[in-house]
VOSE-692268 format. One record per atom (N, C-alpha, C): x, y, z. Coordinates in steps of 0.001 Angstrom, whole numbers, plus 500000, padded with zeros to 6 digits. Example, Ala and Ser with C-alpha at 12.3 -4.5 7.8 and 13.67 -1.06 7.14 Angstrom:
2
513190494310507800 512300495500507800 513200496700507800 512850497750507080 513670498940507140 512900500030507870 
end
This chain:
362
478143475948524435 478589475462523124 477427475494522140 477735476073520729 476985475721519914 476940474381519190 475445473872519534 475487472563519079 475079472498517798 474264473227517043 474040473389515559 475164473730514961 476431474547515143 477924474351514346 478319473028514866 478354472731515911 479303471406516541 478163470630515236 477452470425514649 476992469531514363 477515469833512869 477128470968511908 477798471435510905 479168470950511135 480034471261511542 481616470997511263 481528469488511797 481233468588512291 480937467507511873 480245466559511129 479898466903509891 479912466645508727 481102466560507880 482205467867508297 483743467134507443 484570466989508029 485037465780507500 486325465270508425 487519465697507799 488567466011508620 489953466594508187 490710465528507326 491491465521505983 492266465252505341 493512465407505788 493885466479505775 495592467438506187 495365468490506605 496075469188506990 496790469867507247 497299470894506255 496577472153505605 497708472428504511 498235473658505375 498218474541506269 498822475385507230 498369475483508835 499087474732509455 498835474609510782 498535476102511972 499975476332511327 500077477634511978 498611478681511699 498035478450510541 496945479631510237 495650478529510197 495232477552510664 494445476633510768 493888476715509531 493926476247508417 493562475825507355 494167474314507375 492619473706506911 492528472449506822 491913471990505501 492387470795505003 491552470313503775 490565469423504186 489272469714504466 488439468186504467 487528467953503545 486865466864504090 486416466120503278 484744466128503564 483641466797502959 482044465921503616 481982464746503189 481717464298504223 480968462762504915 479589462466504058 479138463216503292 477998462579502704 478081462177501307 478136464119500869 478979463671499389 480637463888499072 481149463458500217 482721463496500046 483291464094498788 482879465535498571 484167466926498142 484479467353498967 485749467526498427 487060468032499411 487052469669499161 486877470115500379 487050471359500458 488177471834501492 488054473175501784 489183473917502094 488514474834503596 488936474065504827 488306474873506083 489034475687506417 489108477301507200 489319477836508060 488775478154508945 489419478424510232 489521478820511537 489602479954511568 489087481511511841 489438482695511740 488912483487513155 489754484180513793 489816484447514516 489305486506514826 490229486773513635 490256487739513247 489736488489511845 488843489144511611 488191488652510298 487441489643510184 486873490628508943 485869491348508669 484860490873507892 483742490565508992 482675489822508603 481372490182507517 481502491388507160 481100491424505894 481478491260504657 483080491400504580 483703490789503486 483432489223503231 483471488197504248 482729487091503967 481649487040503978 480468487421504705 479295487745504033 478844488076502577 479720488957502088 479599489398500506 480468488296499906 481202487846500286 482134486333499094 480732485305498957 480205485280500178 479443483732500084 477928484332499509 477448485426499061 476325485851498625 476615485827497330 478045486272497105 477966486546496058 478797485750494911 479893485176495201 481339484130494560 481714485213493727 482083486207493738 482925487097492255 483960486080491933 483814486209490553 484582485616489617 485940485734490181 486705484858490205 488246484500490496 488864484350491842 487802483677492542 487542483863493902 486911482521494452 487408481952495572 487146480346495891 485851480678496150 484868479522496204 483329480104496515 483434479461497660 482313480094498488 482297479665499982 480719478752500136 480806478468500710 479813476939500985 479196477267502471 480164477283503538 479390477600504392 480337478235505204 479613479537506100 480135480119507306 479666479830508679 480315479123509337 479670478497510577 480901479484512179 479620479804512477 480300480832513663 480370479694515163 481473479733515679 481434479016516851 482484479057517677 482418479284519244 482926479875519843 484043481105519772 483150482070519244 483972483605518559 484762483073517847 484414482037516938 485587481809515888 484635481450514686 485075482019513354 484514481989512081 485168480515510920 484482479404510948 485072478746510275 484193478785509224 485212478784507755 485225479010506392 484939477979505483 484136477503505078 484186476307504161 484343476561503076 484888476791502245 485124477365500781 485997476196499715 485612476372498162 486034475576497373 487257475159497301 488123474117497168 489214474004496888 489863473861495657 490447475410495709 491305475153494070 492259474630493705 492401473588492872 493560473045492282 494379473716490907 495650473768490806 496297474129490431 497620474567491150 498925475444490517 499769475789491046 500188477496491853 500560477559492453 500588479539493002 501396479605492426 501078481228491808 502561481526491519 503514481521491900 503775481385493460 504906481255494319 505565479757493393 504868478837493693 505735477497492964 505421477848491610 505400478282490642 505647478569488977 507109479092488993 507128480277489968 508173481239490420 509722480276490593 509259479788491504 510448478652492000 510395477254490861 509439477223490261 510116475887489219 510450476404488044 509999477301487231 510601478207486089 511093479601485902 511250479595486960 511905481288486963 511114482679486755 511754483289486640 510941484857486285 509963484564485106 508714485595484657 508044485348483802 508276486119482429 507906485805480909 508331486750480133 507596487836480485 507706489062480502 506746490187480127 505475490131480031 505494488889478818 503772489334478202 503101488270479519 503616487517479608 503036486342480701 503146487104481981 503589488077482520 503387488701483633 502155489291483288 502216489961482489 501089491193482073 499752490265482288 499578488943481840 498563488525481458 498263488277482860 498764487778483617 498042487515485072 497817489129485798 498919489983485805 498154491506486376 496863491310485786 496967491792484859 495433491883484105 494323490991484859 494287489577485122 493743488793484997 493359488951486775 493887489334487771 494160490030488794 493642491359489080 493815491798488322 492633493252487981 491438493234488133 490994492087486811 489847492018486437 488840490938487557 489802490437488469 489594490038489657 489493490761490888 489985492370491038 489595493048492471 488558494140491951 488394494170490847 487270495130490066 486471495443490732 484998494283490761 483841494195491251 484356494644492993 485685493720493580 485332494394495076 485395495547495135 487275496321494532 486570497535494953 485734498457494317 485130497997493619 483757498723493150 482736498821494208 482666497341494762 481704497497496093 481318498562497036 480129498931497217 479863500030498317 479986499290499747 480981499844500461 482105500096500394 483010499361499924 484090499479499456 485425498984498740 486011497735499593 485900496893499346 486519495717499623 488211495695499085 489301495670500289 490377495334500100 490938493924500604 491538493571499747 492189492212499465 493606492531501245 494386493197500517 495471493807501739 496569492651502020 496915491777500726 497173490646501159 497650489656499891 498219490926498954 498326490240497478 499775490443497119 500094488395497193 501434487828497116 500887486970496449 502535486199496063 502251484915494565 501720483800495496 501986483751496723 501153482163497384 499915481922497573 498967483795496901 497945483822497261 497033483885496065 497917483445494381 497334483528493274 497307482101493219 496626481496492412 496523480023492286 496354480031490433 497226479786489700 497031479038488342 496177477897488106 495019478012488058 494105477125487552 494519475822485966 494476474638485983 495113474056484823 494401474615483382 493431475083483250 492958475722482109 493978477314482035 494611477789483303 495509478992483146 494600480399483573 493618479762484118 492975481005484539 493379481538486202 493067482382486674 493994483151488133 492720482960488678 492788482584490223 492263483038491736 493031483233492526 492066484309493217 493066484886494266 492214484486495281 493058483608496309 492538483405497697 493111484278498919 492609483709499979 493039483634501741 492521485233501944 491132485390501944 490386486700502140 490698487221503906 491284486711504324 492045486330505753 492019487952506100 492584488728505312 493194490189505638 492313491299504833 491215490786504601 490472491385503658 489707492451504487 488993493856504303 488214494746504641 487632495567503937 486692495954504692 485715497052504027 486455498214504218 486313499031503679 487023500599503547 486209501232504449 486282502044505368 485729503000506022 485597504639505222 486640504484504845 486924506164504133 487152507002505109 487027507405506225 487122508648507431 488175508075508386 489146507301508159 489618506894509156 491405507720509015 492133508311509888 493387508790509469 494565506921509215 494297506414509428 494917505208509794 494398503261509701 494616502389509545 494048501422509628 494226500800510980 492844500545511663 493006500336513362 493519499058513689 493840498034512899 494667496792513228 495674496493511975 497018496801512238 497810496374511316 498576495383510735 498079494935509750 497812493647509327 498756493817507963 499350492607507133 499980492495505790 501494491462506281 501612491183504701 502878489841504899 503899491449504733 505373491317505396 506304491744505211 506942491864503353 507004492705503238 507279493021501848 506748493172500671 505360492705500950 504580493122500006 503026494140500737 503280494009502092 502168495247502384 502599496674502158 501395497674501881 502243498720501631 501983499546502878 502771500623503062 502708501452504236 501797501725505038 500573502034503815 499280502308505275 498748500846505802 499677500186505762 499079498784506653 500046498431507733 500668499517508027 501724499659509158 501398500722509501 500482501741509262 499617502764510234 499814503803509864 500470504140508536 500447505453508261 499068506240507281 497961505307506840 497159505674506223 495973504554506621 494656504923505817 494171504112506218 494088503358504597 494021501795504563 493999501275503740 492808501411502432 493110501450501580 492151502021500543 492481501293499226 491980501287498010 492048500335496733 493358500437495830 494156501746496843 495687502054496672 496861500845496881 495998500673498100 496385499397498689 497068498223498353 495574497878497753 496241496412496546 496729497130495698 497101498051494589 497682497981493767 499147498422494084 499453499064495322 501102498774495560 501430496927495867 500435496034496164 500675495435496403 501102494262495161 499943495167493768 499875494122492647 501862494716491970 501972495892492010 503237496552491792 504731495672492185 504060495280493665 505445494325494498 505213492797493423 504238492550493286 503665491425492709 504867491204491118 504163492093490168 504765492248489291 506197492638489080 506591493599490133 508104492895489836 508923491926490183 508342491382491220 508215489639491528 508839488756489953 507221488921489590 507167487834488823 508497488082487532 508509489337487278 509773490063486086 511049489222486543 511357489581487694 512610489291488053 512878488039489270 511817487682489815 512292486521491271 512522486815492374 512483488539492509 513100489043493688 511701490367493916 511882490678495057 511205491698495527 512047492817495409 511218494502495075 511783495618494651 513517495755495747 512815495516497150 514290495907497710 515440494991498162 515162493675496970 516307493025496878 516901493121495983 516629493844495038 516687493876493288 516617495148492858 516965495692492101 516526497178490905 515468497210490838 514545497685490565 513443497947489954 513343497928488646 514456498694488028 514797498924486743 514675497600485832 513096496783485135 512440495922484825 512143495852483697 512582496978482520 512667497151481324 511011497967481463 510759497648480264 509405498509479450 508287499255481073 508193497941481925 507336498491483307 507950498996484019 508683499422484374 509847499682485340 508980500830485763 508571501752484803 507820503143485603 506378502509486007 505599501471485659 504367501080486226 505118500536487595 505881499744487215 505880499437488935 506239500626490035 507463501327489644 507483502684490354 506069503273490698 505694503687489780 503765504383490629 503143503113491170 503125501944490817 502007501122491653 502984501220493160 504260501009493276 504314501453494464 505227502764495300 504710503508494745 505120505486495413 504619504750496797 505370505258498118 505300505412499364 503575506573499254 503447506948498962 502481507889499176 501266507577498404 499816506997498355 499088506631497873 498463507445497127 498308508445497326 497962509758496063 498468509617494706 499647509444495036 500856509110493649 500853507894493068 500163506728493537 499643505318492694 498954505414491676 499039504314491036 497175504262490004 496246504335491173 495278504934491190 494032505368491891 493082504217491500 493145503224490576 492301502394490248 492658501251489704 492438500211489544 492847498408488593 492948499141487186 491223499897487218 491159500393485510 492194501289484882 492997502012485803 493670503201485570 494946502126485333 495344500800485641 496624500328485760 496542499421484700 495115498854484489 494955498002483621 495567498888482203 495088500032481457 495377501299481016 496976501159480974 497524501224481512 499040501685482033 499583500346481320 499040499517481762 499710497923481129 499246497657479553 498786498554478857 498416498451477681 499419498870476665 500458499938477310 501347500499476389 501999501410477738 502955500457478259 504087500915479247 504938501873478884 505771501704477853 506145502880477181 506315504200477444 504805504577477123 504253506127476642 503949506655478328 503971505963479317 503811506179480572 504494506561481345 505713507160481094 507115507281481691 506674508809482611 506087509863481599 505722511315481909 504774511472483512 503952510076483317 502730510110484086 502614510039485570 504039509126485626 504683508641486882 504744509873487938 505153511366487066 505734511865487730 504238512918488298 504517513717489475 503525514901489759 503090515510488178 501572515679488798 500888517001487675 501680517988487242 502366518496486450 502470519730486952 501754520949485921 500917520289485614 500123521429484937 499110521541485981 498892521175486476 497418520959487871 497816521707488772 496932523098489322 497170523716490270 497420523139491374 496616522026491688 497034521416493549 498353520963493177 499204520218492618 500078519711492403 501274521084493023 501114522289492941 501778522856493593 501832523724494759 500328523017495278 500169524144496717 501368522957497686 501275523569498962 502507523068499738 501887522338500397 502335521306501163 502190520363502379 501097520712502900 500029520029502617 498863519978503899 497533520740502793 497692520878501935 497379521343500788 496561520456499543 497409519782499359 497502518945497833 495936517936497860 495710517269498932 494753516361499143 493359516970499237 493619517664499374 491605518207499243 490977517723500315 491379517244501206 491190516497502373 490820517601503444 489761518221503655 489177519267504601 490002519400505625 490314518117506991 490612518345507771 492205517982507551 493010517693507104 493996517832506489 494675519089506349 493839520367505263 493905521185505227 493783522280506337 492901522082507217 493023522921508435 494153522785509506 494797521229509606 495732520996510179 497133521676509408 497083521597508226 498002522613507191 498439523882507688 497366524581507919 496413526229507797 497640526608508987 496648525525510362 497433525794511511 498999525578511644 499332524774510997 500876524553511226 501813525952510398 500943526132509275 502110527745508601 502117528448509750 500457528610510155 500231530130510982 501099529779512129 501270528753512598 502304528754514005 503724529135513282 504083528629512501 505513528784512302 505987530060511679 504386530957510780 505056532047510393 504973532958511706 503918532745512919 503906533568513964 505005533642514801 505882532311515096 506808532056515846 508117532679515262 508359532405513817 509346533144513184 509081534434513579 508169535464512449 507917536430512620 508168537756513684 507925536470515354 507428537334516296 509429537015517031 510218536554516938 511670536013516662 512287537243517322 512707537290519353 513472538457519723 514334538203519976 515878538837519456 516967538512519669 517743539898519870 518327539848521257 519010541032521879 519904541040521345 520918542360521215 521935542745521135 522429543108519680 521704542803518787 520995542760517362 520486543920516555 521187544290515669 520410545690515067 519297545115514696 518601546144513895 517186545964513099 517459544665511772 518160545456511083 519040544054509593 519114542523510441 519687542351511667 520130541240512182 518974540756512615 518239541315513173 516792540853513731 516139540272513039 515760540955511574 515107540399510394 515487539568509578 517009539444509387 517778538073508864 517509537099509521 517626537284510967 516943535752511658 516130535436511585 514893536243511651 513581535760511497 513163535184510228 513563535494508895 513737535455507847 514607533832507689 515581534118508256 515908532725508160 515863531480508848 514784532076510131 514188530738510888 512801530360509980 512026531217509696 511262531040508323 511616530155507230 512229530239506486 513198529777506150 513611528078506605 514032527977507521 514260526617507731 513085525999508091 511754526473508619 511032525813508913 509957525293507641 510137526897506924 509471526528505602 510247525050504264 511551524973504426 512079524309503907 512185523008504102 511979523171505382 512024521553506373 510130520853505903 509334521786506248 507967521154505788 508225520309504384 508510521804503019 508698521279502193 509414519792501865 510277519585502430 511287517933502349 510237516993502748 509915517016504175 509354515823504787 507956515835504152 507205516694503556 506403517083503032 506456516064501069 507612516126500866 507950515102499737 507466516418498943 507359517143498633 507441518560497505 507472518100496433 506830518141494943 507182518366493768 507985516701493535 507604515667494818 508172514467494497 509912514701494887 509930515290495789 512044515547495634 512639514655496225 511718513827496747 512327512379497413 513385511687496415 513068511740495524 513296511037494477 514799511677493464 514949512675494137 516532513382494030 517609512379495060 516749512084495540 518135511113497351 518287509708496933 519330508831497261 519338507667496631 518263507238498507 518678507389499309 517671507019501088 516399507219500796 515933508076500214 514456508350500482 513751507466499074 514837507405497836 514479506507497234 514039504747497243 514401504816498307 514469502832498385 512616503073498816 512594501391498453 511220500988498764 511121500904500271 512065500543501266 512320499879502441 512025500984503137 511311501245504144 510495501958505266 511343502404505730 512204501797506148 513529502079507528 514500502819506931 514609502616505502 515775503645505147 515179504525504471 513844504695504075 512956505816503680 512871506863504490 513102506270505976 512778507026507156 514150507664507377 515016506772507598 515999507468508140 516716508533507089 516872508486505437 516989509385504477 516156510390504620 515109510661505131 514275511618505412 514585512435506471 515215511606507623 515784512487508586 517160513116508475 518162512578507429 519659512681507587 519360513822506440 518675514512505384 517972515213504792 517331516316505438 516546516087506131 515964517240507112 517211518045507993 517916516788508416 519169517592508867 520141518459507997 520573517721507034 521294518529506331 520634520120505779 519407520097505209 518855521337505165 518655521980505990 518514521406507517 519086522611508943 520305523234508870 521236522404508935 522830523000508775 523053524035507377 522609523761506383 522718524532505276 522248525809505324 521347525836505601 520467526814506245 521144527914507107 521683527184508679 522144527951509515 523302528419509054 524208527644507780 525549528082507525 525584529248506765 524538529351505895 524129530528505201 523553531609505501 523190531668506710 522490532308507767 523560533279508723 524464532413508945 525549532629510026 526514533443509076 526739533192507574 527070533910506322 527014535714506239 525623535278506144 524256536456505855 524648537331507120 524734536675508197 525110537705509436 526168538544509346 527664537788509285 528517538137509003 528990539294508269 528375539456506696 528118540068506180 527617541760506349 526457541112507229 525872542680507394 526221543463508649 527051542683509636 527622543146510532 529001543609510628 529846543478509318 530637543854509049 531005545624508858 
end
């Protein structure tokens, strides 16, 4: 046992209880009795608290002390008073417009400095229970609980972590988490606060933001604001932003194909290899009993389906966004519209195919 923490954490004595389940406690020091705010952390990226308590960025509980003891990280940090937006939410309803805007902003200008940080500090964890309205009306964002450093080289995030409905995809393992991150998350946030409901209980359709929230949360992180500054921007004159939402399409990458678009080296070689298998496999396509015309229609049109099928699941030119399935925010029916889609462009395919045969064998 460590007896220098056993001796630290006895100095404050517990008050309450404010979440059992996630061991957060309010106590109290015994000497100069302020009430602060303990955690228990179990799980935790320890340079992100390292950098809170060196540093306090503005809008952010300050930390007092980190006391390590038995593989567990307890948190001593300030306790803020005021209300979360979660209870503003539930005692007055949705917010006007400009009063949404003002806390994004204010939220912004609060993950700035992290992810500015070498490396990028993500929050991964931004809901209204986790903003606190200060009585002067100023925003903190707490519970650094889910917080990390960015790696940058990783295909994936190696522990998947986020509250249900407001994490975005690569925190269920399809990417690795990046400063994309929070801002699908500030996106779920804001149409929160517009309407009372989360995107896939509700429209989206939010008046003037309706297309900011759409890009803060595109399934695909390429297609987000890339930055707070780039969204902060966006929230200045919603409006004129409608065009922006959509793919480049004056930008050459914007139209190379699947495996392409990202500039992502090894990405691209995994690309390279997947045409060359599928144009070799088509291509090389023997089918007996078959003139020369019939031979090459098939091959042509197994080409064809395979090239078409990339393109879909591939999200092309944004065509997701033609399907009402692939449109929803919700994972599960993102997924399964993606597959009932892939199918249908098999069958279409073969029916036109089986057409095409017909035809020339006549």
């Amino acid at each position: 046992m460590d007896l220098e923490a056993e001796m630290k954490l006895s100095y404050y004595k517990e008050i309450a209880d404010v979440n059992k389940a996630h061991h957060v406690k309010l106590v109290q020091h015994q000497e100069t009795e302020k009430i602060y705010v303990q955690k228990a952390l179990n799980h935790y990226d320890p340079q992100v608290f390292f950098y809170l308590s060196e540093n306090s960025p503005k809008g952010t509980p300050k930390i007092f002390e980190l006391i390590n003891k038995d593989n567990c990280l307890y948190v001593i940090e300030e306790y803020i008073t005021g209300d979360s937006l979660k209870e503003l939410l539930d005692f007055q309803g949705p917010f006007a417009e400009k009063d949404a805007i003002t806390m994004i902003k204010q939220l912004c200008s609060i993950l700035k400095p992290l992810h500015a940080h070498h490396p990028s500090i993500v929050h991964r964890d931004i809901k209204p229970t986790n903003l606190i309205v200060k009585p002067d009306g100023t925003l903190t964002l707490i519970d650094f609980d889910s917080a990390k450093e960015t790696k940058g080289n990783l295909c994936k995030d190696t522990v998947l972590i986020g509250t249900a409905g407001y994490a975005a995809p690569e925190q269920y393992g399809f990417y690795e988490s990046m400063q994309t991150t929070d801002i699908y998350g500030i996106g779920i946030l804001l149409h929160e606060l517009l309407t009372g409901q989360l995107p896939n209980q509700g429209p989206v359709e939010v008046g003037s933001l309706s297309t900011v929230i759409k890009k803060c949360i595109h399934m695909d992180p390429n297609q987000r604001y890339q930055t707070v500054a780039e969204l902060e921007m966006a929230l200045k004159n919603p409006k004129v932003k409608k065009e922006r939402n959509r793919p480049n399409k004056s930008g050459f990458r914007a139209w190379l194909p699947p495996g392409f678009r990202s500039g992502n080296p090894g990405i691209m070689v995994v690309g390279f290899l997947w045409y060359l298998l599928f144009f070799s496999l088509s291509l090389s396509l023997d089918i007996k009993n078959v003139n020369l015309i019939g031979l090459w229609v098939n091959r042509i049109g197994c080409l064809g389906i395979f090239f078409l099928e990339t393109l879909f699941i591939g999200n092309y030119r944004d065509i997701w966004r033609l399907f009402p399935l692939t449109r929803s925010n919700r994972i599960v029916i993102k997924i399964v519209g993606v597959v009932l889609g892939a199918v249908l462009i098999f069958f279409v395919v073969i029916f036109l195919l089986v057409a095409l045969l017909m035809i020339v064998n006549q």
